[in-house]
C-alpha positions as CSV (number, residue, x, y, z in Angstrom):
1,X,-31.6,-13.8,4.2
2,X,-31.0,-10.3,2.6
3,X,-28.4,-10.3,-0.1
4,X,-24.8,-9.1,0.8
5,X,-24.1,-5.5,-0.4
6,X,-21.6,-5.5,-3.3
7,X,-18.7,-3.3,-1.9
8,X,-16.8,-3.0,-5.1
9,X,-17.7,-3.6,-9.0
10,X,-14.8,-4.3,-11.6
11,X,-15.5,-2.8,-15.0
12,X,-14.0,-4.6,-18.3
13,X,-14.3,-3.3,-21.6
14,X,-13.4,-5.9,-24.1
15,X,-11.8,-3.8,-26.5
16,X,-8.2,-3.2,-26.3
17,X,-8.0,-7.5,-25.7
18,X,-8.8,-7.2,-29.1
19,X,-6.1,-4.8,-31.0
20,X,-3.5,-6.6,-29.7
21,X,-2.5,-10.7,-29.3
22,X,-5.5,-12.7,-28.5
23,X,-4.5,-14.7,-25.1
24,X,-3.8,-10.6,-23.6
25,X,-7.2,-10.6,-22.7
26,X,-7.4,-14.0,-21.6
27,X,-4.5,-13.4,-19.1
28,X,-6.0,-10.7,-17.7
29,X,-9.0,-12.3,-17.1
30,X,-7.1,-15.3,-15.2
31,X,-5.2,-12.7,-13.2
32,X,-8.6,-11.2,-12.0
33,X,-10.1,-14.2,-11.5
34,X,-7.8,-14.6,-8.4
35,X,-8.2,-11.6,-7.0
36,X,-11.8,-11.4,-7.4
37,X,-12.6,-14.5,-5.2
38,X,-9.8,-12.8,-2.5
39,X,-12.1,-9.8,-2.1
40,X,-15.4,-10.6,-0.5
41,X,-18.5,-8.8,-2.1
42,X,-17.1,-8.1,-5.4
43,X,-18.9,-8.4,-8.9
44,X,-17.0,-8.0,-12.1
45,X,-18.8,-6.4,-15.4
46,X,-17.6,-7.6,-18.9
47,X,-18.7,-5.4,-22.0
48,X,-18.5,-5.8,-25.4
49,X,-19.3,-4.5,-28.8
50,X,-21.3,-6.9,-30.8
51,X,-19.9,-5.8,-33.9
52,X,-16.4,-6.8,-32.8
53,X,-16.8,-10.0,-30.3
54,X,-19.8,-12.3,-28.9
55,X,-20.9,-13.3,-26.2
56,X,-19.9,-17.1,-27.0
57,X,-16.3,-15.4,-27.6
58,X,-16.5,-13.5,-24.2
59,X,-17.9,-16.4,-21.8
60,X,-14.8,-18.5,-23.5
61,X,-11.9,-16.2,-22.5
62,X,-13.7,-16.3,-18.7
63,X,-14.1,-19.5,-18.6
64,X,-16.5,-21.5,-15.8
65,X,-16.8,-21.0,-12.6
66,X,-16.1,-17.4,-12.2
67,X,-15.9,-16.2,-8.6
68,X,-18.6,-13.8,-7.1
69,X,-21.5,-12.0,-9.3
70,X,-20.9,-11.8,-13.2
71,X,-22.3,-9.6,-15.6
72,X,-21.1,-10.1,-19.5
73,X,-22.5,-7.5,-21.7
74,X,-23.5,-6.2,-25.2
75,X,-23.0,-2.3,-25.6
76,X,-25.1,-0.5,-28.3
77,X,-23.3,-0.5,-31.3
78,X,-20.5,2.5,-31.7
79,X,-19.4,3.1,-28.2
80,X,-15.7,3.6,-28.4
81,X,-13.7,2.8,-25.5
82,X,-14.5,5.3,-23.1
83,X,-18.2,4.8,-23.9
84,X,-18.3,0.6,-23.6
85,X,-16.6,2.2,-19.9
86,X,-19.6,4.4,-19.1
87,X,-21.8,1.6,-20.2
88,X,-20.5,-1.0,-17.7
89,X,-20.8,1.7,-15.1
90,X,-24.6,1.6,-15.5
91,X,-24.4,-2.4,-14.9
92,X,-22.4,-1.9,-11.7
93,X,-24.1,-2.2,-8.2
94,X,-20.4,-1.4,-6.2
95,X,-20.0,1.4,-3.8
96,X,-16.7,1.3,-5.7
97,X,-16.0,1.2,-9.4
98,X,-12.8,0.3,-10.6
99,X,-12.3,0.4,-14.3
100,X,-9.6,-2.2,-15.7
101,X,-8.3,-2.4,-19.6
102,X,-9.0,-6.2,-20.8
103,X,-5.1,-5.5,-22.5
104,X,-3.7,-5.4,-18.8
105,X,-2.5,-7.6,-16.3
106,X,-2.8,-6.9,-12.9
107,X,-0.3,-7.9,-10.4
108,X,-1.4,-9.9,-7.6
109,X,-2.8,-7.2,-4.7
110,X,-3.7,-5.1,-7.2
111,X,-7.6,-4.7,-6.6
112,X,-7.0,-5.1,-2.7
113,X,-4.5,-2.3,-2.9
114,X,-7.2,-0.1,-5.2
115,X,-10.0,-0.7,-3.1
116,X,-7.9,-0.8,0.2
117,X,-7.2,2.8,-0.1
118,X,-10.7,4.2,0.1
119,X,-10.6,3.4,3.9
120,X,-10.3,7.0,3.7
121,X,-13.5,8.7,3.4
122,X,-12.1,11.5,1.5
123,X,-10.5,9.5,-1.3
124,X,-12.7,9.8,-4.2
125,X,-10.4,8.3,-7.0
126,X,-7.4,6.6,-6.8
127,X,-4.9,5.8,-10.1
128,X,-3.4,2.6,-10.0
129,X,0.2,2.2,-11.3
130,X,0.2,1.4,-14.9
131,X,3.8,-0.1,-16.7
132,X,4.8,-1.0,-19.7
133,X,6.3,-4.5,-20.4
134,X,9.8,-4.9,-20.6
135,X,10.9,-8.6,-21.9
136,X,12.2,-7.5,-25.5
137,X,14.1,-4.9,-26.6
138,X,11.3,-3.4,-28.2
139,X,9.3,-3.4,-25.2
140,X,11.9,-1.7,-23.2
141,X,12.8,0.3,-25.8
142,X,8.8,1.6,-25.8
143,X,9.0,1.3,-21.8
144,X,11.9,4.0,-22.0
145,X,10.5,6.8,-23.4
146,X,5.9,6.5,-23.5
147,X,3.4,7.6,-21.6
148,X,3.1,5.2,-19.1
149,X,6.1,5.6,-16.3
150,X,8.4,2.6,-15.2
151,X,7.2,0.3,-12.5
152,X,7.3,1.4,-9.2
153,X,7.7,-1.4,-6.1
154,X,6.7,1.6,-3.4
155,X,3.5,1.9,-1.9
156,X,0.9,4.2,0.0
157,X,-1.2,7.1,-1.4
158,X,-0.1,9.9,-2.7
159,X,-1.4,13.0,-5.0
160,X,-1.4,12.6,-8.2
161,X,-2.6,15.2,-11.4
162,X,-2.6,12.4,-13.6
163,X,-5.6,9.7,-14.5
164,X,-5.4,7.1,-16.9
165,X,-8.7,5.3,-17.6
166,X,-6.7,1.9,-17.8
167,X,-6.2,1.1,-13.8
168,X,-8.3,3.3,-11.5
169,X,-11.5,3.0,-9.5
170,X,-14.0,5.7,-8.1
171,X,-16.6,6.3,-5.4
172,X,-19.8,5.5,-7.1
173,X,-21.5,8.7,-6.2
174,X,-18.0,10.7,-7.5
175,X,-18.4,8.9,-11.4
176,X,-21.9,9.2,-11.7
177,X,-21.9,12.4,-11.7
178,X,-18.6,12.9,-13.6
179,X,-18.0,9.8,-15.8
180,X,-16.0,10.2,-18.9
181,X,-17.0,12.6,-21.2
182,X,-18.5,12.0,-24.4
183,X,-15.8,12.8,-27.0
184,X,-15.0,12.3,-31.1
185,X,-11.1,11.3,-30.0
186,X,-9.2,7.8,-30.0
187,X,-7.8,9.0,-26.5
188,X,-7.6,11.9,-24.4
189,X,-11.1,12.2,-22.4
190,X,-9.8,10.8,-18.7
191,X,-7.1,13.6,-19.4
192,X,-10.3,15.7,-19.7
193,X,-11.9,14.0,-16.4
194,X,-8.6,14.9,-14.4
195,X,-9.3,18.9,-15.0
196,X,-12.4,18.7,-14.6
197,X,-11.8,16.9,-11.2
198,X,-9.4,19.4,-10.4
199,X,-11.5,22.4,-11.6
200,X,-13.9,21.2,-9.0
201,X,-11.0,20.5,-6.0
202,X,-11.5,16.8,-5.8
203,X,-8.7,15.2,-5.1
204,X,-6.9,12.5,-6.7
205,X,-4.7,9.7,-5.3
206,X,-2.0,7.6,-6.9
207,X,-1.2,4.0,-5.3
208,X,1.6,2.3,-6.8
209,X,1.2,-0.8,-5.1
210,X,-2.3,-1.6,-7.8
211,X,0.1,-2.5,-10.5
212,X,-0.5,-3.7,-13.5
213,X,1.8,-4.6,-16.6
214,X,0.6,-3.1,-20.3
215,X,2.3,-4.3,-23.4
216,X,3.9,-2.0,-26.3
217,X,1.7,-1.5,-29.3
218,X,1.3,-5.0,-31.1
219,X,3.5,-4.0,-34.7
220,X,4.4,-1.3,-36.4
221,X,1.2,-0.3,-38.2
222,X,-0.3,-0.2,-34.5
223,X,2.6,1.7,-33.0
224,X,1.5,4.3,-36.4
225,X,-1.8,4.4,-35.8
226,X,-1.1,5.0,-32.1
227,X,1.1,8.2,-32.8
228,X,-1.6,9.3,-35.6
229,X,-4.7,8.9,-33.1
230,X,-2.7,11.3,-30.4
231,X,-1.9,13.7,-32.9
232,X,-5.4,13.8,-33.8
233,X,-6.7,14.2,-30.2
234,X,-4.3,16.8,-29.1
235,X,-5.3,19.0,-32.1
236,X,-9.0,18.3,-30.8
237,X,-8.2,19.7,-27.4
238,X,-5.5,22.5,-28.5
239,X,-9.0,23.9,-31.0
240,X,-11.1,23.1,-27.4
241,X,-8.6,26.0,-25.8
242,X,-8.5,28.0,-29.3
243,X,-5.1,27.8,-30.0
244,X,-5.3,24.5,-32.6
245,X,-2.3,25.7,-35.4
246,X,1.0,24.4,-36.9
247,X,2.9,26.7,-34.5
248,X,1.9,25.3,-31.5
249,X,2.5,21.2,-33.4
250,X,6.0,22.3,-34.1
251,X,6.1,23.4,-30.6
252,X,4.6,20.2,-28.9
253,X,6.7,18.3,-31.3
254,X,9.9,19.5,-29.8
255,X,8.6,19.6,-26.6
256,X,7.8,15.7,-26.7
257,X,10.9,14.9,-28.4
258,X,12.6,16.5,-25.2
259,X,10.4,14.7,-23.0
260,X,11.6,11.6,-25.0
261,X,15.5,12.5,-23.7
262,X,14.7,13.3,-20.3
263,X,11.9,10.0,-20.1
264,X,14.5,7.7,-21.2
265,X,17.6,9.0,-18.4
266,X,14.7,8.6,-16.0
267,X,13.9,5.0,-16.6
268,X,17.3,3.4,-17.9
269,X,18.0,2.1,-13.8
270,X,14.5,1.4,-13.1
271,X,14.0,-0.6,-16.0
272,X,16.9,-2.5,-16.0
273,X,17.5,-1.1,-19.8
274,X,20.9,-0.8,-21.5
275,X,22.8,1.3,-24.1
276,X,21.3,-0.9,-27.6
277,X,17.4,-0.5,-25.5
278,X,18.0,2.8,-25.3
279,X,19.5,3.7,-29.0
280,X,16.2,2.0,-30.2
281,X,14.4,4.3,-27.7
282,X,15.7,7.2,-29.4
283,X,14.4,5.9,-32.7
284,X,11.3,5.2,-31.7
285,X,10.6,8.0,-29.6
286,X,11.6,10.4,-32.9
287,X,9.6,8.5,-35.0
288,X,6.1,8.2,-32.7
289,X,6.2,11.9,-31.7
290,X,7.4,13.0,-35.4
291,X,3.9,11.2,-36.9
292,X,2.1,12.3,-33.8
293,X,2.7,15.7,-35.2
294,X,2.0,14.5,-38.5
295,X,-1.4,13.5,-37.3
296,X,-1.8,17.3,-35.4
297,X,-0.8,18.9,-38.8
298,X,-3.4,17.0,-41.1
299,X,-5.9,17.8,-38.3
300,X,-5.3,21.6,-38.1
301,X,-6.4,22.3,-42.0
302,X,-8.4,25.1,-42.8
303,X,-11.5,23.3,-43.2
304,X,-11.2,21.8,-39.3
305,X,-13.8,23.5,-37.1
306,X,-14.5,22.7,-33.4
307,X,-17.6,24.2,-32.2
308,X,-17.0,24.5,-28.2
309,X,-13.9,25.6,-25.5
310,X,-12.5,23.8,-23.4
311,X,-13.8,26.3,-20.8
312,X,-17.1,25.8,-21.3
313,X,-17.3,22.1,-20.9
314,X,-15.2,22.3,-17.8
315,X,-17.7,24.8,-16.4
316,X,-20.8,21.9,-17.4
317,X,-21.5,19.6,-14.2
């Protein structure tokens, strides 16, 4: 008998599992587990850096007995995140390929909701809905005014302009021909991937209902490093456009510490947060997006050069 097709692949980079508290990843992996053996004809692709985990380490945090086709992975040495990403694609067999960060947890329905919504032959991507943790008052206090929104209970698709490479999936004939690009940034490339999606008109869909729960930055020095690394990449891409200078930091500096206001009146009912969460919001938020800009400042030196626009690579297939 003919092997079953694989309708959908599940890409894991086992990365961020690792810059944070070490049973993250192991939660995630129990919380896919599930929904794995729920979703007939689904494989599940586990990379890895050699230089940072092994295979031994890997196969533990599984565990036996994992439901459907499993593929656990070296990477050559030096992918970053969004490489290790690209990588597993090549491993993958799925008419869909849904990428998943080994630091999240997915609610239950979450890959049936991601996978459920490319009944529609003209989806192409769909975002799931990625939230932050909100237990302590540092985690709602983080939850209040970062990047990812508060969590949403709605469902059904809906446009979106924003991609995160945490919680989404693609058509397999849409990401091999667009995966991530190849960039010298912490973060910032599926940011890149939405214009160039949009450059070329293909649409992208949000569904809330693929949820899945992100925790705050593990300490302070990681929370630093965070705001230094977007600093860093939002120089990279502000030089991409030619317009990398101090100017246009102190500018994005006051307009994230405005965003910071308006993200945490937006969230306080949603999240459940009160007046002392969102005091220590205010704090935070100042101090992130003040060494963010720090990081954009030390960028921007003379000495920086960056040899392409951002128009040219959106105009490369």
């Amino acid at each position: 008998m003919p092997p079953v097709p694989v309708k959908a692949s599940v890409v894991v980079e086992w990365e961020t599992a690792l810059e944070g508290k070490p049973a993250r990843g192991t939660g995630c992996l129990a919380a896919l587990r599930v929904q794995v053996a729920e979703l007939p004809s689904c494989e599940t692709v586990v990379c890895f850096d050699p230089a940072e985990a092994t295979e031994a380490s890997v196969h533990a945090a599984i565990g036996r007995g994992w439901p459907g086709p499993l593929v656990v992975a070296p990477v050559p040495r030096g992918l970053d995140y969004y490489g290790k990403k690209n990588h597993g694609f090549t491993l993958t067999s799925g008419e869909l390929v849904v990428f998943l960060d080994s630091d999240l947890i997915p609610e239950p329905g979450w890959l049936r909701s991601l996978t459920g919504s490319f009944d529609d032959f003209r989806v192409s991507c769909v975002v799931g809905r990625t939230h932050l943790e909100t237990t302590t008052v540092y985690e709602r206090a983080v939850a209040l005014f970062w990047i990812f929104g508060a969590r949403d209970p709605s469902s059904g698709l809906r446009p979106t302009r924003r991609l995160v490479a945490n919680n989404v999936a693609f058509r397999r004939a849409l990401f091999k021909h667009l995966p991530f690009p190849d960039r010298p940034t912490f973060r910032g490339q599926c940011s890149e991937l939405a214009a160039l999606l949009a450059a070329r008109r293909v649409p992208m869909h949000e569904q809330p209902a693929a949820r899945a729960s992100h925790p705050a930055p593990d300490g302070a020095r990681r929370f630093l490093a965070r705001a230094l690394h977007a600093g860093r990449d939002q120089a990279f891409y502000d030089a991409l456009d030619g317009g990398a200078d101090l100017a246009r930091c102190a500018r994005g500096w006051r307009r994230d510490l405005h965003r910071v206001r308006k993200r945490i009146a937006e969230r306080m009912a949603p999240i459940g947060a009160g007046a002392v969460d969102a005091a220590a919001a205010r704090v935070l938020g100042f101090v992130y997006y003040s060494t963010k800009a720090l990081g954009y400042a030390r960028t921007v030196e003379p000495s920086a050069r960056v040899p392409a626009r951002l128009e040219e690579t959106r105009a490369t297939p």
